[in-house]
Structures are given as C-alpha cells and as structure tokens.
C-alpha positions as CSV (number, residue, x, y, z in Angstrom):
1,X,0.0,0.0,0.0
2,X,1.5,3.6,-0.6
3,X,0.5,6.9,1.0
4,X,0.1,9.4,-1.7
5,X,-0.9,12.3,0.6
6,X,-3.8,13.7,1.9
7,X,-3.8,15.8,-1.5
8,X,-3.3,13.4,-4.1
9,X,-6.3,13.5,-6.6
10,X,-6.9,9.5,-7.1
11,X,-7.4,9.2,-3.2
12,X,-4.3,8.9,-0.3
13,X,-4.3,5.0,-0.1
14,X,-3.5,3.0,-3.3
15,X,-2.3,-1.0,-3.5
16,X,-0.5,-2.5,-5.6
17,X,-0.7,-6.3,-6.3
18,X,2.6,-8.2,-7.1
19,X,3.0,-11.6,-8.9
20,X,6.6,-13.0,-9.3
21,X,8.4,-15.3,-11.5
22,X,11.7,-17.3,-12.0
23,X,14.4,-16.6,-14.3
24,X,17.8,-17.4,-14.6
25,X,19.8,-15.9,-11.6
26,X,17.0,-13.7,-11.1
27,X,13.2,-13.3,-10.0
28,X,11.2,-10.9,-12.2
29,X,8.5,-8.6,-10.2
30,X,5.4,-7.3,-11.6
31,X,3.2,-4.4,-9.2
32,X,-0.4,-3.8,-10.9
33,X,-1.6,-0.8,-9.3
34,X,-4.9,-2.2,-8.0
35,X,-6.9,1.4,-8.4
36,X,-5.4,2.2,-11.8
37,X,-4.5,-1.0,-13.8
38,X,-2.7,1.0,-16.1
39,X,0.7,2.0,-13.8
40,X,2.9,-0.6,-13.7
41,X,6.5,-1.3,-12.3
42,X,8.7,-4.3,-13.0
43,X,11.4,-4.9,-10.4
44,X,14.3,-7.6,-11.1
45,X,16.3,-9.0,-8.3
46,X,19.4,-10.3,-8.9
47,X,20.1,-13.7,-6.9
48,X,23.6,-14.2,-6.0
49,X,24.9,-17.0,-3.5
50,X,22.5,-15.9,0.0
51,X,22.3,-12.4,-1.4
52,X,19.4,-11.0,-3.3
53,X,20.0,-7.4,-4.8
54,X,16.1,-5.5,-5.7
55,X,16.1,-2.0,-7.7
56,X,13.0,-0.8,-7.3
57,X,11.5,1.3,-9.8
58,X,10.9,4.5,-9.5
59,X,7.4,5.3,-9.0
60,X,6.0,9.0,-9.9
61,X,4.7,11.0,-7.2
62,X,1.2,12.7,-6.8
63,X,0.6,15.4,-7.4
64,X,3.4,17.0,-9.4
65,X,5.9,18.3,-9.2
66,X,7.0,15.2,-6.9
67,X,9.8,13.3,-8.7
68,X,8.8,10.3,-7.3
69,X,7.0,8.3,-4.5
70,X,9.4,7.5,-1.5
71,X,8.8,3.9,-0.1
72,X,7.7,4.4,4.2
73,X,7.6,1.5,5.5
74,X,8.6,-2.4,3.6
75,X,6.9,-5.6,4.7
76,X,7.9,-8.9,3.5
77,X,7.3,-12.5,4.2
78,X,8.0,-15.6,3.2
79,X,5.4,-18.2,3.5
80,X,6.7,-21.2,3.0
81,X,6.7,-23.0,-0.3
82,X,7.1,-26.0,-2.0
83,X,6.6,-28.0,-5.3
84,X,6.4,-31.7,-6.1
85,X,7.3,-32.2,-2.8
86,X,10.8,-29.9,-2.7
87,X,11.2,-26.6,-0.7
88,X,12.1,-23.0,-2.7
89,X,14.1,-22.4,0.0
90,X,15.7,-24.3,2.8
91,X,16.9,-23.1,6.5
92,X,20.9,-24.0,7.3
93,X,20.3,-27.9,8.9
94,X,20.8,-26.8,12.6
95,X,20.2,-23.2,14.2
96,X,23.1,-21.1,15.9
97,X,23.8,-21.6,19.5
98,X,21.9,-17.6,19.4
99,X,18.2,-19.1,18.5
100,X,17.7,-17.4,15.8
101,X,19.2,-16.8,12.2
102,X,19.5,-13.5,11.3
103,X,18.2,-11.4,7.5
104,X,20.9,-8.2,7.0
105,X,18.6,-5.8,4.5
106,X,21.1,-2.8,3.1
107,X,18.2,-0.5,1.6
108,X,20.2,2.7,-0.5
109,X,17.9,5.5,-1.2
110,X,17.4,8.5,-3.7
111,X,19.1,10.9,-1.9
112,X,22.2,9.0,-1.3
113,X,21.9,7.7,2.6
114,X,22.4,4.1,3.2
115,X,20.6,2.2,6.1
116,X,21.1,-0.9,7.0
117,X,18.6,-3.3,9.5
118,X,18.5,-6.8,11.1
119,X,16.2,-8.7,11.3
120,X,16.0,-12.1,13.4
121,X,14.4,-15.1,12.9
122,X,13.6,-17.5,15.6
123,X,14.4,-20.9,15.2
124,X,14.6,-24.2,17.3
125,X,18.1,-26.0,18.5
C-alpha cells in the first residue's frame, strides 16, 4: 500500500498487487496498481549466493511536481513454499547456538543515505 498524501487526486491510499516469476539468476516482479490498472513497475532481483539485490523502480509522485514516491515503510514475508514435494528455500540444517538466524537488508535510497537493518528469525536448537 502507498500513502500518496492527503492531497493526491486519485485518493491517499492505493495498493499494488505483485506476482513474481523465475528466471535465470534472477526473480522478475510485476506491481499492478490495484486502483489504476494502467501504472505498472517491474522490479528484477538479482540472486547471488545468499544475497538478493532489488532496484526498485521508480514510481512518480502525486501530485506533481513530486519526482517520485518514497517507499515508508517495507513488509515482506515468506510463507513457506514447496513444489512436487521440494522446498524453494531451505533453513541452514541446525540453528546457531543464538536461537535465531539473522536477515541483513542494506536498503540505498534516492538521496544518497544508506541504512542498513536486522532482522532475526527464531528458530529451534
């Protein structure tokens, strides 16, 4: 969901729906803007070793003369998935002696800064 303001002529709140797909070394996004089929981004993230590298798209922001939208806030999850019986993704075999693995997200944004978060996952030894 994305916060267009309390200005913004097409309404504040919008959604966007995401499907994704496999490719070679890479996972290809699609976002369908849920109010207005028409805007569309594609995102491809580059799948290295453990490391997955997204570039989002830039979105354009409402109303003008905003260059863009800036992304607030970032939820993800990964529900787990398999097919004919094999996981997409598997956990190392045991869990630290910590009790929980931990996620490192390095997000770089339009301006220039850099953040980088943690994030830990619980798991049983």
């Amino acid at each position: 969901m994305s916060d267009q303001g309390a200005d913004s002529p097409g309404g504040r709140y919008t959604r966007t729906s995401l499907t994704h797909f496999n490719n070679q070394d890479e996972v290809v996004g699609i976002g369908v803007n849920d109010q207005i089929p028409a805007i569309k981004t594609i995102d491809r993230t580059s799948l290295d070793g453990t490391t997955s590298t997204s570039h989002f798209p830039l979105f354009p922001g409402l109303p003008p003369p905003e260059p863009y939208t800036p992304v607030k806030s970032l939820y993800i999850s990964f529900p787990p998935y398999q097919r004919d019986g094999r996981a997409y993704h598997l956990t190392p075999p045991t869990c630290p002696a910590v009790g929980y693995w931990t996620f490192t997200i390095d997000f770089s944004y339009q301006d220039g800064v850099s953040q980088s978060i943690e994030s830990h996952s619980p798991c049983e030894q």
